[in-house]
Each structure stands twice: as structure tokens, then as C-alpha cells.
C-alpha positions as CSV (number, residue, x, y, z in Angstrom):
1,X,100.9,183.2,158.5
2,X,104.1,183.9,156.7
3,X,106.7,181.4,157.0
4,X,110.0,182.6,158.8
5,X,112.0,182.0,155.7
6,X,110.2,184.6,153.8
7,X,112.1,187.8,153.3
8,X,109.8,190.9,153.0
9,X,110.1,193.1,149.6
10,X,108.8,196.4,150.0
11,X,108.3,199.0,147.2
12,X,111.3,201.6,146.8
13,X,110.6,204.9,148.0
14,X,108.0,204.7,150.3
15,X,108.5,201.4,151.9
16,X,105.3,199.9,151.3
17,X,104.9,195.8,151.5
18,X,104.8,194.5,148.2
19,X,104.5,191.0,149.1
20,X,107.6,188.0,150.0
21,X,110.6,186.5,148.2
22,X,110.8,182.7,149.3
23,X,113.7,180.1,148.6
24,X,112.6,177.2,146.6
25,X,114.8,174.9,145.5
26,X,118.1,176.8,143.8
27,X,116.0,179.9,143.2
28,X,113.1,182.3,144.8
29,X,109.3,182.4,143.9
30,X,107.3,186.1,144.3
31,X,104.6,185.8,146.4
32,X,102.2,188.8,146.6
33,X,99.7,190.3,149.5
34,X,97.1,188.1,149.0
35,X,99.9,184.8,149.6
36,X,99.8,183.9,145.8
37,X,102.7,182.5,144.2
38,X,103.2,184.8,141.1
39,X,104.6,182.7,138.6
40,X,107.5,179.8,139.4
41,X,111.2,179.5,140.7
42,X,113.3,182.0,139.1
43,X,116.1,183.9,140.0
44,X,116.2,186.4,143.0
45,X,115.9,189.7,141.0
46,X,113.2,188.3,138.6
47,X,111.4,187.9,141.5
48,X,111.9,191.4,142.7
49,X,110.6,192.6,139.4
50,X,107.8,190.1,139.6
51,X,106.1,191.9,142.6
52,X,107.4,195.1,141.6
53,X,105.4,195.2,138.4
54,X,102.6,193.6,140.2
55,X,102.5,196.8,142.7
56,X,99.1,197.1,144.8
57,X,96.7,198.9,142.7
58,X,95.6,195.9,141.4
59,X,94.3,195.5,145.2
60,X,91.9,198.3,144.3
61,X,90.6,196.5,141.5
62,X,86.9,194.6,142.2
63,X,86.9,191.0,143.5
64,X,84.3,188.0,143.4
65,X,83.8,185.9,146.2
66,X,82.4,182.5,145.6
67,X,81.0,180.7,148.3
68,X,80.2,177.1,149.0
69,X,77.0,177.1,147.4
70,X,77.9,178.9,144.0
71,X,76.8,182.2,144.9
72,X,79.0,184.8,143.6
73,X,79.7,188.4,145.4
74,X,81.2,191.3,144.0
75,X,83.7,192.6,146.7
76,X,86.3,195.0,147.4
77,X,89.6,194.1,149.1
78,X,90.3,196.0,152.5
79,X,92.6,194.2,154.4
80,X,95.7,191.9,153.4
81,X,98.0,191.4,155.7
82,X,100.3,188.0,156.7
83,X,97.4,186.8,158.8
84,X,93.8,187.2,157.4
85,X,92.4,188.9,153.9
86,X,89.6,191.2,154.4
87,X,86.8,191.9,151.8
88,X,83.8,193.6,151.5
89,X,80.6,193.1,149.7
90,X,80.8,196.0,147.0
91,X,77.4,198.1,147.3
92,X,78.1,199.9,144.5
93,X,78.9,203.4,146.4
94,X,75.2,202.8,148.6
95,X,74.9,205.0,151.9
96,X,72.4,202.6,153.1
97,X,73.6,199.5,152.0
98,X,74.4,197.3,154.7
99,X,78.1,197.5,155.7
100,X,78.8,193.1,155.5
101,X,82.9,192.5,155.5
102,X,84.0,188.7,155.0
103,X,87.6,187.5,156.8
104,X,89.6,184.8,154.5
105,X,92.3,183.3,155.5
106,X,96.3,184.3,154.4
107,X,97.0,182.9,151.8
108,X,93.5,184.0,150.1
109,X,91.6,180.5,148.6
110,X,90.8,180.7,145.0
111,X,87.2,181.5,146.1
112,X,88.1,185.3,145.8
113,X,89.2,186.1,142.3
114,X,89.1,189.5,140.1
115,X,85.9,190.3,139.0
116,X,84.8,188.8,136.1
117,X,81.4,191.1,135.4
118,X,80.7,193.9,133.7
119,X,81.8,196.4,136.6
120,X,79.5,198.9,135.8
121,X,76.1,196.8,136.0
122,X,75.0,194.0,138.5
123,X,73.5,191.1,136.4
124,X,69.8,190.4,137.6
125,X,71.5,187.1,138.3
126,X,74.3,188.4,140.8
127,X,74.1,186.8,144.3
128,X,72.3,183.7,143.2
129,X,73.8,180.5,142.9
130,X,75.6,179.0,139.7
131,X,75.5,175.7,138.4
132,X,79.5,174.8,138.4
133,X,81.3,175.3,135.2
């Protein structure tokens, strides 16, 4: 959950959440909709212009989910708001795929991170455990 002393920065024009401003010590750090810090203190428009550039296509982009065990998903992002992050296993555009959604906590862990595959093939691999790095 968002802390009360975050202040809301929403895109110009339309409105749209971008993500939070937050004091920490005699600046502000950006923090975008997935409750990531985006780089350290800094100055209260440098933040601004932090999430900003960031925007929220990047939301659009494929994610990996890593669970406990090493297995990696491929998932897209459906849901960030102040309380919970939403994916969903990416079935590559399938009808009859099963529809499986996972809910992370806000902010997201460091389980889900962008996709580092080739996005337009699944290894034979993909889904199986990995040995850790």
C-alpha cells in the first residue's frame, strides 16, 4: 500500500497515474506503478521527469515471473494499482489456452522482471526450472 506521504504524479493531459513522488532525506525519489524506486534522491522536478519519461507503455511490454523453484513464465502485466500487481501467463495470443492470472503484492518483488527471451519464440526449455545463476 502507498504510504500517506506519497504525492500522486499523473501524466499531463489526460491525467493518467504515472506513479509517486516521495520525500527522502532533502530531496524526492520517483517511484513508478509497479512500486519501484527509479533511480535515487534527486530534486523534485528530476523526479517528475523521471516518471515522466518512464510513461506506462513500458507496462505493455512482456514480463518473466520467477517462482520459488526457478521456473520462469513469460507474462503480461494487467493490473498495477497501490495494492496488488496483476499478471498473466502470456499464451502467445491462444484462444484455448487456459486463462491463469498471478496477484503480487505492491510493491512488485524482483521475481517479475522484463522479459529477457527472445519474444517471438518459447525456448523448449520455458517453464522448467533453472539452476540459479
Amino acid at each position: 500500500m502507498t504510504r500517506h506521504d506519497w504525492v500522486e504524479h499523473r501524466r499531463p493531459g489526460d491525467r493518467e497515474l504515472l506513479g509517486w513522488i516521495r520525500p527522502a532525506g532533502d530531496g524526492f525519489v520517483a517511484i513508478d506503478r509497479l512500486g519501484r524506486e527509479l533511480g535515487g534522491e534527486t530534486d523534485w522536478l528530476a523526479a517528475e521527469e523521471r516518471l515522466e519519461e518512464r510513461g506506462l507503455r513500458w507496462l505493455a511490454d512482456l514480463w518473466q515471473l520467477t517462482s520459488d523453484d526457478g521456473t520462469r513464465e513469460r507474462v503480461r502485466i494487467v493490473e498495477a494499482r497501490p495494492d496488488r500487481v496483476v499478471v498473466a501467463l502470456d499464451d502467445l495470443g491462444s484462444v484455448d489456452a487456459p486463462h491463469r492470472t498471478v496477484v503480487l503484492p505492491f510493491p512488485a518483488p524482483d521475481s517479475l522482471a522484463p522479459f529477457d527471451g527472445d519474444r517471438h519464440t518459447l525456448p523448449a526449455t520455458w517453464g522448467q526450472p533453472h539452476p540459479p545463476a
